[in-house]
Backbone as JSON Lines, residues from 0, in Angstrom:
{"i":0,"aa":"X","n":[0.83,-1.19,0.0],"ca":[0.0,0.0,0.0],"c":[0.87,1.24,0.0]}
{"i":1,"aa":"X","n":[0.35,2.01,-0.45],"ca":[1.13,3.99,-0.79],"c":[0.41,4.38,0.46]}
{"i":2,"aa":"X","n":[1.55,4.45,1.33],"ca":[0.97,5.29,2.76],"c":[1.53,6.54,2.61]}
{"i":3,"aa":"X","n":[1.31,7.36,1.81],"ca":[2.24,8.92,1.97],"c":[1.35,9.68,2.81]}
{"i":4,"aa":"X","n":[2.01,10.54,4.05],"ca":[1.48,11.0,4.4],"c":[-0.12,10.51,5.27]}
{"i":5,"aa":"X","n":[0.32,9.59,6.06],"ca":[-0.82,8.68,7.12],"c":[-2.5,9.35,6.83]}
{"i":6,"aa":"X","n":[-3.29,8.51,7.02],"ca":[-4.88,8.78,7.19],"c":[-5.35,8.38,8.42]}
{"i":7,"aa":"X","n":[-6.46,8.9,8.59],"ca":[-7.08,8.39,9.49],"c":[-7.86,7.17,9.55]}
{"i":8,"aa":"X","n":[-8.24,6.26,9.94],"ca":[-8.53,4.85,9.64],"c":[-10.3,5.47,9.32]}
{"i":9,"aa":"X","n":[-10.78,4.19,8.91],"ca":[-11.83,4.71,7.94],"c":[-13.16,2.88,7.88]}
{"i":10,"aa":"X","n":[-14.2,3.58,8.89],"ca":[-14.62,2.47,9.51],"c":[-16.23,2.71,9.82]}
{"i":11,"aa":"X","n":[-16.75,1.22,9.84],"ca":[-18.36,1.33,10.12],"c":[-18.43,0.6,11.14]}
{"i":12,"aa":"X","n":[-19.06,0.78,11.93],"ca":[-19.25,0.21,13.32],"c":[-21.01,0.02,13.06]}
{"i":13,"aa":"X","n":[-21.36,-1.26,14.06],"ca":[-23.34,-1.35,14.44],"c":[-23.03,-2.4,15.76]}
{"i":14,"aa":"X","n":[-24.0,-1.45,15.97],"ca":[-24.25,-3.02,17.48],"c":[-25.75,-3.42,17.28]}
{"i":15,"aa":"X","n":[-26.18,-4.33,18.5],"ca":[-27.57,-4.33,18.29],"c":[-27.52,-5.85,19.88]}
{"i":16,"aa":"X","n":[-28.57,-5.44,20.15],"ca":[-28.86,-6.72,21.36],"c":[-29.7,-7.55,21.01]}
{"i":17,"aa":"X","n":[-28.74,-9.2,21.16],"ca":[-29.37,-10.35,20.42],"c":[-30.27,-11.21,21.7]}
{"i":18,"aa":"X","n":[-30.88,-12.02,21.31],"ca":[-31.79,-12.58,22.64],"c":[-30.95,-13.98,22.51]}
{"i":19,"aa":"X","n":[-29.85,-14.06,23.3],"ca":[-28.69,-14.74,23.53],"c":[-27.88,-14.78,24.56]}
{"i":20,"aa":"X","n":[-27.37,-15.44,25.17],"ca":[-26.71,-15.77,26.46],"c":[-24.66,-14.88,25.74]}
{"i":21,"aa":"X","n":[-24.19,-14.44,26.38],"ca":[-22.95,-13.96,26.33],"c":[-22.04,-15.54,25.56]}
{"i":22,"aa":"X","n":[-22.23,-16.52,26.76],"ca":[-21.1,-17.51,26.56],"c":[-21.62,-17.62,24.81]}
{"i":23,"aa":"X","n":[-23.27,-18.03,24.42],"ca":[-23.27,-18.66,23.37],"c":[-22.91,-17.98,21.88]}
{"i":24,"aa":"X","n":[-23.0,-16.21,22.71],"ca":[-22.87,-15.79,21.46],"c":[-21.21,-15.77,21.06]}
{"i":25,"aa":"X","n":[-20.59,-15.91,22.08],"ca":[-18.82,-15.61,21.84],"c":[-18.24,-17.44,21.4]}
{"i":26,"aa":"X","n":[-19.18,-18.55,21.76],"ca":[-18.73,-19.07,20.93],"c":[-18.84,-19.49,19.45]}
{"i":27,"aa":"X","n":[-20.11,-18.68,19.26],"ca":[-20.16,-18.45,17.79],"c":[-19.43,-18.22,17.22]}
{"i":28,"aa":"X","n":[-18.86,-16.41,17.49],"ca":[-18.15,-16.05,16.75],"c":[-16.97,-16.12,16.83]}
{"i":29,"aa":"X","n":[-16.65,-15.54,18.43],"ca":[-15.19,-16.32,18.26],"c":[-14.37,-17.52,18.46]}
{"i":30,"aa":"X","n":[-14.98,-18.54,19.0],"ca":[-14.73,-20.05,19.01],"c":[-15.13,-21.11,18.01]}
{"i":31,"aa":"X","n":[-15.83,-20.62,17.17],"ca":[-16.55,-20.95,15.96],"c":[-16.14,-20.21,14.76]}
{"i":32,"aa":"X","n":[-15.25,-19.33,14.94],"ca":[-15.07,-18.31,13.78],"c":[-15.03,-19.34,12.28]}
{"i":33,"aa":"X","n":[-14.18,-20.16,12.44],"ca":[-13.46,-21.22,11.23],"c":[-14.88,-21.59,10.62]}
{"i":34,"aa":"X","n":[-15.57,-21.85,11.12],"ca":[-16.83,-22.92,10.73],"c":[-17.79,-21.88,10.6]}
{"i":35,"aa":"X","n":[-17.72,-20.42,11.15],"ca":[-19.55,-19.81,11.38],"c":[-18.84,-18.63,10.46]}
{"i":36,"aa":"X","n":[-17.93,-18.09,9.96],"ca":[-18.02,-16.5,9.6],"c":[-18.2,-16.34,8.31]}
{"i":37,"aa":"X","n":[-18.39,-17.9,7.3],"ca":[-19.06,-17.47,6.16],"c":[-20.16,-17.37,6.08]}
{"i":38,"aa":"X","n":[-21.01,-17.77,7.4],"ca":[-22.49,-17.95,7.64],"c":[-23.25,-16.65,7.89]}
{"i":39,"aa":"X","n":[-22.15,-16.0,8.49],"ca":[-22.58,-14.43,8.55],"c":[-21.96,-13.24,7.63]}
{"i":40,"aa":"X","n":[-20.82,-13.79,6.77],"ca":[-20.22,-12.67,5.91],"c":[-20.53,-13.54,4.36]}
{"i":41,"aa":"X","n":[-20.99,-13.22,3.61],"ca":[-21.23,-13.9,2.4],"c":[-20.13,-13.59,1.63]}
{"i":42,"aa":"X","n":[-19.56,-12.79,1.86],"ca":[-18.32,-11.96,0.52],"c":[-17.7,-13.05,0.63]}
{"i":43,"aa":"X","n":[-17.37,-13.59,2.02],"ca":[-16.39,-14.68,2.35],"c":[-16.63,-16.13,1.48]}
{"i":44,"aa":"X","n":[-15.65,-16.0,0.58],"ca":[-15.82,-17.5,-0.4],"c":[-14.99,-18.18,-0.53]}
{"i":45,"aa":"X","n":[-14.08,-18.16,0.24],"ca":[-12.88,-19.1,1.05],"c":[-12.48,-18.69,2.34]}
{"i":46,"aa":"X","n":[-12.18,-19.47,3.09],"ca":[-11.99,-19.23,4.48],"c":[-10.67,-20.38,5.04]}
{"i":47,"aa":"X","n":[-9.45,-20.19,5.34],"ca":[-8.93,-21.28,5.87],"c":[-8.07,-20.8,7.46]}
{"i":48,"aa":"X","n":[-8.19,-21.84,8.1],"ca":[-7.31,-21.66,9.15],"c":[-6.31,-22.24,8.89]}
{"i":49,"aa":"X","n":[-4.81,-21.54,9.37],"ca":[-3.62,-21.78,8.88],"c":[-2.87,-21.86,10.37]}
{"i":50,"aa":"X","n":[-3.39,-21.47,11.23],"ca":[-2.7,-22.63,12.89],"c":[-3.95,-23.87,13.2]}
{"i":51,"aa":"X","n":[-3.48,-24.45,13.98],"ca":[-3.88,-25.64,14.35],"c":[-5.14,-25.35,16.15]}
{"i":52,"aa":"X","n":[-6.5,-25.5,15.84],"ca":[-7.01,-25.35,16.7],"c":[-6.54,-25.67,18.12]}
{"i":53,"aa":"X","n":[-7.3,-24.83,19.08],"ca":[-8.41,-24.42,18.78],"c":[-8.22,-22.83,18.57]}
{"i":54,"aa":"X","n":[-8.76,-22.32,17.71],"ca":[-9.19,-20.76,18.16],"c":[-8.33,-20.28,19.09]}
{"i":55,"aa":"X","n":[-7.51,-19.22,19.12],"ca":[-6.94,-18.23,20.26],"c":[-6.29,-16.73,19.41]}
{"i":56,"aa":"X","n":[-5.77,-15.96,20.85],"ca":[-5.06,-15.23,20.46],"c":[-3.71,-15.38,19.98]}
{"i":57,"aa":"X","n":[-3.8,-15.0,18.36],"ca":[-1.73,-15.41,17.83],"c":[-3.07,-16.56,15.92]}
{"i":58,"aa":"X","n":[-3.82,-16.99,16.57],"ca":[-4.14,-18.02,15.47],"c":[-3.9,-17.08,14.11]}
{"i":59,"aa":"X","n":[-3.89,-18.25,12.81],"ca":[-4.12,-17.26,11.59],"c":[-4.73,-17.82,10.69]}
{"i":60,"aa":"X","n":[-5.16,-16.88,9.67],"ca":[-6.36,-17.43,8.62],"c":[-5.79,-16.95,7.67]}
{"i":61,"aa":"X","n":[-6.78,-17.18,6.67],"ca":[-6.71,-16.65,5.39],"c":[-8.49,-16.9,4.41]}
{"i":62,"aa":"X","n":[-8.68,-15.68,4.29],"ca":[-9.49,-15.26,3.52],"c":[-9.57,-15.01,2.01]}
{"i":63,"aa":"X","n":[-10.25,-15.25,1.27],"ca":[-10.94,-15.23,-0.33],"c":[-12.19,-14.0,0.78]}
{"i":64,"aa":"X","n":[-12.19,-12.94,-0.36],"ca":[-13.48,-12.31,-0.41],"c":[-14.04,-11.75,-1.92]}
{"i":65,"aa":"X","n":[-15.49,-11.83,-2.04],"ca":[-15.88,-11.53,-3.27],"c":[-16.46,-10.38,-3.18]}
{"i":66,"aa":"X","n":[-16.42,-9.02,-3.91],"ca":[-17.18,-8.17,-3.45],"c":[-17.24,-7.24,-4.98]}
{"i":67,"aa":"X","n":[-18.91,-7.82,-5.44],"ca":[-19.2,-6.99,-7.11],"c":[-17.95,-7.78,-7.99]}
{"i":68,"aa":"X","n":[-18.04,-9.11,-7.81],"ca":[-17.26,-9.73,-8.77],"c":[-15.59,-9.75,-8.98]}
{"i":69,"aa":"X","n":[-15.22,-9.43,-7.56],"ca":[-13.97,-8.74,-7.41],"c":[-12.82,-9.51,-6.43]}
{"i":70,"aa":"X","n":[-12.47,-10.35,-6.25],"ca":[-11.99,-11.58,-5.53],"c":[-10.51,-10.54,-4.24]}
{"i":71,"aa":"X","n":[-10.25,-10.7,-3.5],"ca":[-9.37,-10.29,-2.99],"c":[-9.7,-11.51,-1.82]}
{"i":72,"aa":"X","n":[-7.39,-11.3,-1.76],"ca":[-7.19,-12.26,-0.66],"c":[-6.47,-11.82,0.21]}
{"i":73,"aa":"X","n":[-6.07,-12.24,1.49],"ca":[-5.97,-11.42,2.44],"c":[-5.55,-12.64,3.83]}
{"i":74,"aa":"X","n":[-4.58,-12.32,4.54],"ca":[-3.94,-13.04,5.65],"c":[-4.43,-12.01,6.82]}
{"i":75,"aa":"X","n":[-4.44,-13.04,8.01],"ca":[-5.15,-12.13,9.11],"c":[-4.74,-12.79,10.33]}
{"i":76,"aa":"X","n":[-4.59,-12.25,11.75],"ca":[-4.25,-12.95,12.86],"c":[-5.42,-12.58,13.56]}
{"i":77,"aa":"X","n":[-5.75,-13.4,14.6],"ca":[-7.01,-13.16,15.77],"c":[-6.05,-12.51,17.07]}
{"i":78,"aa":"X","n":[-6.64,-11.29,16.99],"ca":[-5.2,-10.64,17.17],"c":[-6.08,-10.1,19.1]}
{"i":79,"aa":"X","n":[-7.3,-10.17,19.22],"ca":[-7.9,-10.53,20.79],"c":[-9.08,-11.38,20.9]}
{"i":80,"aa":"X","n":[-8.09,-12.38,22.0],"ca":[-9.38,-13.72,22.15],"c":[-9.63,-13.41,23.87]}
{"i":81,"aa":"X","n":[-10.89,-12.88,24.31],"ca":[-11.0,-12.99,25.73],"c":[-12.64,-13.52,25.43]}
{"i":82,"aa":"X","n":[-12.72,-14.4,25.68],"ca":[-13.98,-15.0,25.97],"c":[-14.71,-14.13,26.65]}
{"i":83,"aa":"X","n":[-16.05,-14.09,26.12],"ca":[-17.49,-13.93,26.82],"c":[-17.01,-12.01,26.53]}
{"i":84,"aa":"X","n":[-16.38,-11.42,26.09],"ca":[-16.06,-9.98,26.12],"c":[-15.09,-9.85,24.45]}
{"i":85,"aa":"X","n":[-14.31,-9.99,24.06],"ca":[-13.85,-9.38,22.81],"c":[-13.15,-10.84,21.93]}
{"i":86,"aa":"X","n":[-13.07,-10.38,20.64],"ca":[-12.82,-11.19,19.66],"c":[-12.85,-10.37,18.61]}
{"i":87,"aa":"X","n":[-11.39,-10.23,17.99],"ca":[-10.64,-9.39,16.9],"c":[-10.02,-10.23,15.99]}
{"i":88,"aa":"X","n":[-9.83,-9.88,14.94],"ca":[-8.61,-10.09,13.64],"c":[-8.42,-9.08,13.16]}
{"i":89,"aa":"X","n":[-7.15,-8.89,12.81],"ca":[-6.33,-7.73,12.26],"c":[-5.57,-8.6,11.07]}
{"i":90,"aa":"X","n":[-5.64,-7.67,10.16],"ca":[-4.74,-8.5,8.99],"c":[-3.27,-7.92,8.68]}
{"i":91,"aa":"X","n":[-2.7,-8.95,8.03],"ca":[-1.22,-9.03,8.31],"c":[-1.05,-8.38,6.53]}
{"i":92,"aa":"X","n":[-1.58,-9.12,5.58],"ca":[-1.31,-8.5,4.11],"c":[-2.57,-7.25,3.98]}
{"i":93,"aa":"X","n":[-2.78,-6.75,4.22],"ca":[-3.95,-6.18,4.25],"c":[-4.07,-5.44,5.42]}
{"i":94,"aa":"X","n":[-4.05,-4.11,5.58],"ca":[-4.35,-2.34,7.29],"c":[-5.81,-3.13,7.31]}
{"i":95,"aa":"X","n":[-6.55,-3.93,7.75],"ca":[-7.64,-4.06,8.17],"c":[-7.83,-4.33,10.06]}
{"i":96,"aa":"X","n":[-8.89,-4.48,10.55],"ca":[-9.52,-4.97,11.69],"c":[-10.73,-4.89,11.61]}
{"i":97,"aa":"X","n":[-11.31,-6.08,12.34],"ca":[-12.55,-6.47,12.69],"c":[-12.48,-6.74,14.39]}
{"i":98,"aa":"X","n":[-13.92,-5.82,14.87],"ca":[-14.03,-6.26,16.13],"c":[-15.15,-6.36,16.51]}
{"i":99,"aa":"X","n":[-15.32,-7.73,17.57],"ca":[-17.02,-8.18,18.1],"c":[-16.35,-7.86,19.16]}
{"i":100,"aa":"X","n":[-17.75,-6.87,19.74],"ca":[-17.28,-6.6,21.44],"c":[-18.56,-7.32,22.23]}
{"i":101,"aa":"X","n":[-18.71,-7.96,23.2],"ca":[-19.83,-8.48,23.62],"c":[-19.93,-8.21,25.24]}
{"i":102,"aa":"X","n":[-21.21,-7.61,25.52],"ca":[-21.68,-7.11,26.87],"c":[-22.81,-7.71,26.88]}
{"i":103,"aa":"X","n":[-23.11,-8.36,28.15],"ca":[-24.4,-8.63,28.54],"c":[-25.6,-7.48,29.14]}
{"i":104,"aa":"X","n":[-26.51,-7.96,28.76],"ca":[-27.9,-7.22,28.83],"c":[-28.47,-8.02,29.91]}
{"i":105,"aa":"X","n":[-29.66,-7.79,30.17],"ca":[-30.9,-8.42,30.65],"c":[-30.14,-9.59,30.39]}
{"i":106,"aa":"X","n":[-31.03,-10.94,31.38],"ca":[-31.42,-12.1,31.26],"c":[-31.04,-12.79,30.02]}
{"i":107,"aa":"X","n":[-29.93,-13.38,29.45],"ca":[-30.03,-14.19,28.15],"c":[-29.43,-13.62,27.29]}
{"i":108,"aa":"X","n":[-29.25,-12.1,27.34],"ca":[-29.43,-11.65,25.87],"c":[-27.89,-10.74,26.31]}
{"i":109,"aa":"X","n":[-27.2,-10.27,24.85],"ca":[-26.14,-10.0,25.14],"c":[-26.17,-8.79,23.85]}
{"i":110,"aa":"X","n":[-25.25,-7.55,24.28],"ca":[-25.14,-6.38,22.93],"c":[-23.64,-6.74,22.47]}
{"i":111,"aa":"X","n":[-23.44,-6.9,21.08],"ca":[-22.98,-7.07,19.57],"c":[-22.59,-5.39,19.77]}
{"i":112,"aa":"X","n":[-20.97,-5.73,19.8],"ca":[-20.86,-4.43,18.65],"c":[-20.19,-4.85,18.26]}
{"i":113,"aa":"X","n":[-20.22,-4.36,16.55],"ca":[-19.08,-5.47,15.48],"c":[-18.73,-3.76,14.79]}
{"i":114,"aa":"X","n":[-17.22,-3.72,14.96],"ca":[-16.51,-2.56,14.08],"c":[-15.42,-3.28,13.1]}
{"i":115,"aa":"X","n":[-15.64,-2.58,11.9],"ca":[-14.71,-3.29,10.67],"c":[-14.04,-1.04,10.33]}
{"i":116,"aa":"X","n":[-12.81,-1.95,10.54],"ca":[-11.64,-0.51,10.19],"c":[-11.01,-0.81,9.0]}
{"i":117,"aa":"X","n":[-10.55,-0.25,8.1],"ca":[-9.65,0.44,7.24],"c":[-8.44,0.93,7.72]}
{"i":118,"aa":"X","n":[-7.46,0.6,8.19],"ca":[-6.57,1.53,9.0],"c":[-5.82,2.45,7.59]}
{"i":119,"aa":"X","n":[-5.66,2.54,6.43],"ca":[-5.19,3.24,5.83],"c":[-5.8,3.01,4.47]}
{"i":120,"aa":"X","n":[-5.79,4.0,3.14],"ca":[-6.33,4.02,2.39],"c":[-5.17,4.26,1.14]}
{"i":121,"aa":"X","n":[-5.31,3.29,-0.04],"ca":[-4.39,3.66,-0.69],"c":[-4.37,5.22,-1.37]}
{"i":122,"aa":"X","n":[-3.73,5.73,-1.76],"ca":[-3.45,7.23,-2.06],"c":[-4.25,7.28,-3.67]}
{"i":123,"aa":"X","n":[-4.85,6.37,-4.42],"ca":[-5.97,6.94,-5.45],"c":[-7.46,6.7,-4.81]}
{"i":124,"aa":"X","n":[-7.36,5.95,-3.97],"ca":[-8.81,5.69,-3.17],"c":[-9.22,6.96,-1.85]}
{"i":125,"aa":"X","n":[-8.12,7.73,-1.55],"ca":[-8.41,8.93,-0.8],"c":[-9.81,9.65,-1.2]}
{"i":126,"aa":"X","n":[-9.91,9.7,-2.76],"ca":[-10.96,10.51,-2.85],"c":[-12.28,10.52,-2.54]}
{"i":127,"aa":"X","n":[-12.26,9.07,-2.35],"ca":[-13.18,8.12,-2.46],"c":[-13.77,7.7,-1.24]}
{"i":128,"aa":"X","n":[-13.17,8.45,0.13],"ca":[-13.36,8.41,1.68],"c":[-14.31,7.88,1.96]}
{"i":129,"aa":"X","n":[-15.28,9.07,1.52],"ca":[-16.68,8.86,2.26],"c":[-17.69,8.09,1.46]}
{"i":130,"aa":"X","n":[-17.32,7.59,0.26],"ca":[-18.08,6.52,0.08],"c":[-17.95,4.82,0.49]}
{"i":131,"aa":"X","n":[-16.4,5.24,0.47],"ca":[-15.47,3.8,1.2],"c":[-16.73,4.06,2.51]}
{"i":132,"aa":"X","n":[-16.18,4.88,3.68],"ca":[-16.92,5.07,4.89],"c":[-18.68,4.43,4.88]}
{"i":133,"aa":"X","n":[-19.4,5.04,4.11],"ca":[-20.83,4.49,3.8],"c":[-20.91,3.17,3.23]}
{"i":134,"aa":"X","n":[-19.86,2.83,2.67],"ca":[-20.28,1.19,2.39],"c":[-19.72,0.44,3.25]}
{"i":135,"aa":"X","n":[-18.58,0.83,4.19],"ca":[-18.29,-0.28,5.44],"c":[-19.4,0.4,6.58]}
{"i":136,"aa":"X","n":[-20.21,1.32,6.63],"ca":[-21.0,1.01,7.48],"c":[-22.26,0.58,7.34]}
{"i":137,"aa":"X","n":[-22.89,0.15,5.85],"ca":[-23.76,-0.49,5.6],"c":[-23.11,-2.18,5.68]}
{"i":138,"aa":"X","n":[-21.8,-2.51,5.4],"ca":[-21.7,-3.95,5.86],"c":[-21.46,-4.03,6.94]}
{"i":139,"aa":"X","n":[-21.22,-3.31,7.66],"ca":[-21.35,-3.43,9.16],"c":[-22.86,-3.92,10.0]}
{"i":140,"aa":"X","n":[-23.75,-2.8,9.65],"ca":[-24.91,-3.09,9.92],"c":[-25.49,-4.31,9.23]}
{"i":141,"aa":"X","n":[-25.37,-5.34,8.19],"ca":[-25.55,-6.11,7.57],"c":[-25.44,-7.35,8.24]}
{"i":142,"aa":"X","n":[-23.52,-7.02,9.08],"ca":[-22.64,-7.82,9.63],"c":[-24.02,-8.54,11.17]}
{"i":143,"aa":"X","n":[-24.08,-7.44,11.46],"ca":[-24.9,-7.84,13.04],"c":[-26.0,-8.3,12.5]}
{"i":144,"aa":"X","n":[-26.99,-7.73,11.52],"ca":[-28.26,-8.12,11.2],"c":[-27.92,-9.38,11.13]}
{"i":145,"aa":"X","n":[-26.72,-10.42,10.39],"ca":[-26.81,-11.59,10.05],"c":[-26.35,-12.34,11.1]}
{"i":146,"aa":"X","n":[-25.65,-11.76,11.69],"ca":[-25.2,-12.73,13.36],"c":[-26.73,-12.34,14.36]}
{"i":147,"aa":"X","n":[-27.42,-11.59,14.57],"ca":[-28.5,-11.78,15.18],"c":[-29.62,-12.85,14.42]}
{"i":148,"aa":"X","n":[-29.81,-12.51,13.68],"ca":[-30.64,-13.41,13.02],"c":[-30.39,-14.98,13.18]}
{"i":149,"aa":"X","n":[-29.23,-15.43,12.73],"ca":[-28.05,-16.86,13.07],"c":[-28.2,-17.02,14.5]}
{"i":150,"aa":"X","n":[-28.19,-16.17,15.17],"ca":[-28.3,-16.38,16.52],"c":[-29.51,-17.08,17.26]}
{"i":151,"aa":"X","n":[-30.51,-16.03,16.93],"ca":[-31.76,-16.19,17.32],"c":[-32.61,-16.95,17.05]}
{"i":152,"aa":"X","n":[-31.89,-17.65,15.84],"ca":[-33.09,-18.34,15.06],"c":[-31.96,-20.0,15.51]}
{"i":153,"aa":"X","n":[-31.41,-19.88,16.42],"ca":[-30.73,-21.42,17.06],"c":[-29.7,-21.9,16.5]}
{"i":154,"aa":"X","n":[-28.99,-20.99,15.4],"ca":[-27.89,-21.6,15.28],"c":[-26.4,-22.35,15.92]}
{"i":155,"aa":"X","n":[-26.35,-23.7,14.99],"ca":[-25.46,-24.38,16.25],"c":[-24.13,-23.21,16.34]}
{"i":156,"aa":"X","n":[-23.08,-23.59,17.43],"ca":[-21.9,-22.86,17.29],"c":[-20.92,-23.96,16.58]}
């Protein structure tokens, strides 16, 4: 990437409270990531884990994403595993992060906040900020709609 002159990272964040227990929703996503995150990210059309389970902080993947016919690939570490509270990947070929933050609510049910960052923007896509910005925060909001839904409707972990 052409980092001249640093940006500011460039990101959509959504939360939303699922009618779900804390433990079940963190092992969805993050103890389940390998097996559940094409279930909730569709772009995702390859997915591999490249350490040896289970799930932690240090593991690494590798991603295929499709987006408008457009394939990009991309290496990533799970870069915070704390059960029942956070679960991150940050990518290693690729300024990205993804983060599920999880707080309990009421009885059962637990609040989702899922933030996807940009940490830098290549230098012809600058112009292009705030539409970059509006389309990671419509997949953001997309992101939770489809993990609540998966959730609620009994999906295994």
């Amino acid at each position: 990437m052409l980092g001249i002159g640093g940006t500011k990272p460039v990101a959509g964040r959504s939360e939303d409270v699922v009618a779900c227990p804390v433990a079940k929703a963190y092992a969805f996503i993050g103890e389940g990531f390998f097996n559940n995150y094409p279930r909730w990210c569709p772009q995702v059309v390859e997915l591999q884990e490249l350490s040896p389970p289970p799930v932690r902080e240090g593991s690494l993947g590798r991603q295929v994403t499709r987006d408008r016919g457009i394939d990009s690939e991309s290496t990533f570490q799970v870069a915070a595993f704390a059960p029942a509270s956070v679960f991150e990947i940050e990518g290693l070929s690729e300024p990205f992060r993804s983060s599920y933050a999880f707080h309990a609510e009421s009885e059962g049910s637990t609040r989702i906040v899922f933030t996807f960052e940009l940490k830098e923007l290549d230098l012809v896509m600058r112009p292009f900020q705030k539409l970059i910005r509006t389309a990671l925060q419509e997949g953001a909001d997309q992101t939770v709609e489809n993990i609540k839904r998966l959730l609620e409707s009994g999906a295994p972990a």
